[in-house]
KEMAR-807740 format. One line per field, with one value per residue: x, z, y of N, C-alpha, C in turn; residue in three letters. Coordinates in steps of 0.001 Angstrom, whole numbers, padded with zeros to 6 digits, m for minus. Atoms other than C-alpha are relative to their C-alpha. Layout:
BEGIN
n_x <- [X:...] $
n_z <- [Z:...] $
n_y <- [Y:...] $
ca_x <- [X:...] $
ca_z <- [Z:...] $
ca_y <- [Y:...] $
c_x <- [X:...] $
c_z <- [Z:...] $
c_y <- [Y:...] $
resn <- [ALA:...] $
END
This chain:
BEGIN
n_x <- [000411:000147:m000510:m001784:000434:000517:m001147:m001045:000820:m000039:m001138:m000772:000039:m000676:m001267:000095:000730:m000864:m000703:000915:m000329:m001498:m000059:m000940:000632:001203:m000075:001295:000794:001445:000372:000893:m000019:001517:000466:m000007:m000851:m000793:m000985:m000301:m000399:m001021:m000919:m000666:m000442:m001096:m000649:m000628:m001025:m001059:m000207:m001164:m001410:m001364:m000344:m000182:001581:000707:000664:001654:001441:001272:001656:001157:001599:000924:001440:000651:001122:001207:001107:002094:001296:000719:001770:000227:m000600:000014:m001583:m000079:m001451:m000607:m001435:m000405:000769:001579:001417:001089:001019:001219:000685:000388:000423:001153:000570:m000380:m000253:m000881:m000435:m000364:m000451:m000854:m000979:m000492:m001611:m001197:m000620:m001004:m000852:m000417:m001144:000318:m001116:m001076:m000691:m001236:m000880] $
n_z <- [000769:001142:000765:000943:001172:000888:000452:001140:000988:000645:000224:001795:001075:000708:000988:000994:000677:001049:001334:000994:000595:m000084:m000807:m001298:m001272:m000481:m000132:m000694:m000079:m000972:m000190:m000684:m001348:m000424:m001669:m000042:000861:m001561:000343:m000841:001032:m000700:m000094:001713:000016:m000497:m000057:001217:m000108:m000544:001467:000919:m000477:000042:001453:000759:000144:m001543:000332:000570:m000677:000194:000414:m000623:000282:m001033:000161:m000941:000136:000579:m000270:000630:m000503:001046:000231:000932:000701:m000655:m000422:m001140:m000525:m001341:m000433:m000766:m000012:m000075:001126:000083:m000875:m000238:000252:001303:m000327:000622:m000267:m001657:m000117:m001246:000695:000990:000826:000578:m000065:001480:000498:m000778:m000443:000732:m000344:001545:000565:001471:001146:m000337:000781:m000517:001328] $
n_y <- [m001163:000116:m001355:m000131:000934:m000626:m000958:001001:000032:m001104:m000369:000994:m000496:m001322:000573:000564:m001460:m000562:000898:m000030:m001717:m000362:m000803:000802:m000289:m000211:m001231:000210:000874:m000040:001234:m000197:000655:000227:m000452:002042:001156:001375:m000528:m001112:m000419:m000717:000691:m000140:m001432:m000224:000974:m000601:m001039:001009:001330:m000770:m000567:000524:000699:m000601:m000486:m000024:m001144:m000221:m000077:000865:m001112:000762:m000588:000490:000363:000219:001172:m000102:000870:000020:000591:000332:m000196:m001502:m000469:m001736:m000552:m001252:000645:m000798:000301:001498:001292:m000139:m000211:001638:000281:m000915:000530:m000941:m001496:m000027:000845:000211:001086:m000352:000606:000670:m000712:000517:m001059:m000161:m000411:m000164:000616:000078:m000214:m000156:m000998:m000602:000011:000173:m001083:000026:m000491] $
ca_x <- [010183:008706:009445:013353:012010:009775:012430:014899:011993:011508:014885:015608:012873:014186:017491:016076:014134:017253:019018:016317:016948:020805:020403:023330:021963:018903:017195:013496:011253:007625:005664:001936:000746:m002769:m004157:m004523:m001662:000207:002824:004351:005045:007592:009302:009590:010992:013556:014521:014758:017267:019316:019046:020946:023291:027140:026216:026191:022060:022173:020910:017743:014259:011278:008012:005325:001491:m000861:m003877:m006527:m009504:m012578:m015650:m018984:m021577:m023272:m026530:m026856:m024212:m022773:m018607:m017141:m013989:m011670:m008069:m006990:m008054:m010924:m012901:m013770:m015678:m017617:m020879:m022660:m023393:m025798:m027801:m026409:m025524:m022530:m020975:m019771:m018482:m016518:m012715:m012612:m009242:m006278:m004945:m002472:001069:002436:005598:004494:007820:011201:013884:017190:019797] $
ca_z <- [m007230:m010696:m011969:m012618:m014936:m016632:m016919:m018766:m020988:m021932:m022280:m024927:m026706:m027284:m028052:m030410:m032160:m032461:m034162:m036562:m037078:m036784:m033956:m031030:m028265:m026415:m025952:m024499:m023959:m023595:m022209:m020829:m017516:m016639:m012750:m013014:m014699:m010942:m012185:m009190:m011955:m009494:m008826:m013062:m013097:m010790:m011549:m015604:m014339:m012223:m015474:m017643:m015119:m016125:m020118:m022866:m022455:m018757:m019878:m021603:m020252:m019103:m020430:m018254:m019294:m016497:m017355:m015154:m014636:m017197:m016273:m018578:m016295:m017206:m016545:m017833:m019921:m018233:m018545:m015143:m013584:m010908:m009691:m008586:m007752:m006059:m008679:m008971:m006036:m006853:m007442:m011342:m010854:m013334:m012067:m008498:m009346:m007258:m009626:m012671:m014304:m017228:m017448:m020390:m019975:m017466:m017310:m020316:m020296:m023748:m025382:m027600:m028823:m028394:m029709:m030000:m032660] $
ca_y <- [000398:m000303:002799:001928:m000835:001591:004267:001307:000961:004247:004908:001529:002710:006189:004601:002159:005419:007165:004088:004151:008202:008342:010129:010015:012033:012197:015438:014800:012185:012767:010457:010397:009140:007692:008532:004135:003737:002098:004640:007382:010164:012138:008679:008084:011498:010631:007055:008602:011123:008294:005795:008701:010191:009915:008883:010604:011454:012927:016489:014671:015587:013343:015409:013958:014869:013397:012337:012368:009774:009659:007756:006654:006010:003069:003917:007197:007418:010649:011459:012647:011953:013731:013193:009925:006680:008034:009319:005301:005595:008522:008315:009612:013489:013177:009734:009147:005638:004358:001314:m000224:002622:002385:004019:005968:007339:007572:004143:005446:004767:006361:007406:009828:011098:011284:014655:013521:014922] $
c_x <- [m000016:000741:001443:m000614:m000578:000418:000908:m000726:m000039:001001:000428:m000937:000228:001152:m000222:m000563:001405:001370:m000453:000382:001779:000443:001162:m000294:m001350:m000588:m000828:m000608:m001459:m001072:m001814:m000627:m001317:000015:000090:001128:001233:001523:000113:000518:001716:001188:000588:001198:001527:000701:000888:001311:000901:000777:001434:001162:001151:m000169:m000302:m001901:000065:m000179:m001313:m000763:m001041:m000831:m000915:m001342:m000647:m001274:m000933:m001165:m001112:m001039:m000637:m000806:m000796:m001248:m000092:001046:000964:001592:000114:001327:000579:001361:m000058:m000557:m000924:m000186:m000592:m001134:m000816:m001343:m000286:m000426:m000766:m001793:m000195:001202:001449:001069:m000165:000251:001046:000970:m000269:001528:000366:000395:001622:001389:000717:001209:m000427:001251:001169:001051:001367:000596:001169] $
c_z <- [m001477:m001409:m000652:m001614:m001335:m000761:m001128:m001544:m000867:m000738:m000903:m001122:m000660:m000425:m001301:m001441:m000416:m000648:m001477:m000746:m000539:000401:001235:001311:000397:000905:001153:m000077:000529:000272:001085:000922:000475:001541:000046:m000585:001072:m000374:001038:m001171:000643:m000242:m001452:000101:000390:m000028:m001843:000148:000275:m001298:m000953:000586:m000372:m001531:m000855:m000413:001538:m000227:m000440:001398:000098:m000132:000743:m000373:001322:m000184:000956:m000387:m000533:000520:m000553:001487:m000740:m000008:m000581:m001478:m000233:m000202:000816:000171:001506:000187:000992:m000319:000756:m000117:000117:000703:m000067:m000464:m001687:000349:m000401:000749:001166:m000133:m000022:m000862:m001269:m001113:m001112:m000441:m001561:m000179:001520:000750:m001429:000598:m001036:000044:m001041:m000532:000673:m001304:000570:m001520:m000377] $
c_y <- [m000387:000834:000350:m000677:000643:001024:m000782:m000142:000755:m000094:m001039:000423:000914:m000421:m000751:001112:000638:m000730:000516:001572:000345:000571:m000603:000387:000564:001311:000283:m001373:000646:m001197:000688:m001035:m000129:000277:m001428:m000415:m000540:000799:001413:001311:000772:m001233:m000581:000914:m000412:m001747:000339:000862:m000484:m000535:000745:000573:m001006:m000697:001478:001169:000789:001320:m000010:000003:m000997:001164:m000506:000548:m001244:000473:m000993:m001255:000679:m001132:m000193:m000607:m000953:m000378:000765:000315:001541:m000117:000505:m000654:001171:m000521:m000660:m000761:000243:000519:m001128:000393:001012:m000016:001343:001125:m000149:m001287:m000477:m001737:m000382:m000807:m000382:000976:m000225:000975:m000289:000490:000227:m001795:m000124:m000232:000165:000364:000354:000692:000074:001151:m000656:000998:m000615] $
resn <- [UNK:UNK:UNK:UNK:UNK:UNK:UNK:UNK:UNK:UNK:UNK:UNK:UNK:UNK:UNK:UNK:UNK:UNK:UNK:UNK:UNK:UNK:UNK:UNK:UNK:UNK:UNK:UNK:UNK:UNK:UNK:UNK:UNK:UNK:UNK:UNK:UNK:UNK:UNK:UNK:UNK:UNK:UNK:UNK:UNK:UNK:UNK:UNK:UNK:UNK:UNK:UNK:UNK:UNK:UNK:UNK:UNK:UNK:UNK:UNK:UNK:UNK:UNK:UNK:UNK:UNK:UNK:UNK:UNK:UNK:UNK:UNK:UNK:UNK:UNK:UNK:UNK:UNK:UNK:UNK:UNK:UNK:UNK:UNK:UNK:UNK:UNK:UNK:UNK:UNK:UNK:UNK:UNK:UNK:UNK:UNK:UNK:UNK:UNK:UNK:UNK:UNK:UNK:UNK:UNK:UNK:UNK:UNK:UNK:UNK:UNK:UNK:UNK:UNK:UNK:UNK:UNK] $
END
């Protein structure tokens, strides 16, 4: 399960963040989640919650945003998308045409902020 690894991650860089602040405990974490990004968001969720139980953070929150799949078409030039990994396979609404689409968005994997005090 990746997802511990990615939880440890999180979780040093919110610590290193509230070095930087002079912050001692951790409040939230938000973090956003591509449909491609090979990330289970439930199993984050619950390896983040493990990671902090029994320290001085096990009240903070993971924030999750889930962001779905964008597509260009690159024939037409058309934006479409849908939930999951197959959208890939769908074909352009606009054009029909079946491949070589290009992801415009959901293979994010961000920390956009972090509330401690």
């Amino acid at each position: 399960m990746h997802e511990m690894s990615i939880a440890q991650s999180i979780f040093q860089l919110a610590e290193d963040e509230m070095v930087r602040n002079g912050c001692s405990r951790l409040e939230k974490v938000c973090v956003t989640c591509g449909a491609l990004s090979g990330v289970e968001p439930e199993s984050l969720r619950f390896c983040f919650d493990t990671l902090l139980r029994e320290t001085p953070h096990a009240d903070a929150r993971l924030e999750l945003t889930l962001c779905p799949l964008r597509l260009r078409c690159t024939s037409c030039g058309k934006e479409f998308g849908g939930e999951g990994q197959d959208a890939l396979w769908m074909p352009c609404p606009v054009c029909g045409e079946q491949f070589g689409h290009m992801v415009v968005q959901g293979k994010e994997l961000l920390l956009n902020r972090v509330i401690a005090r």
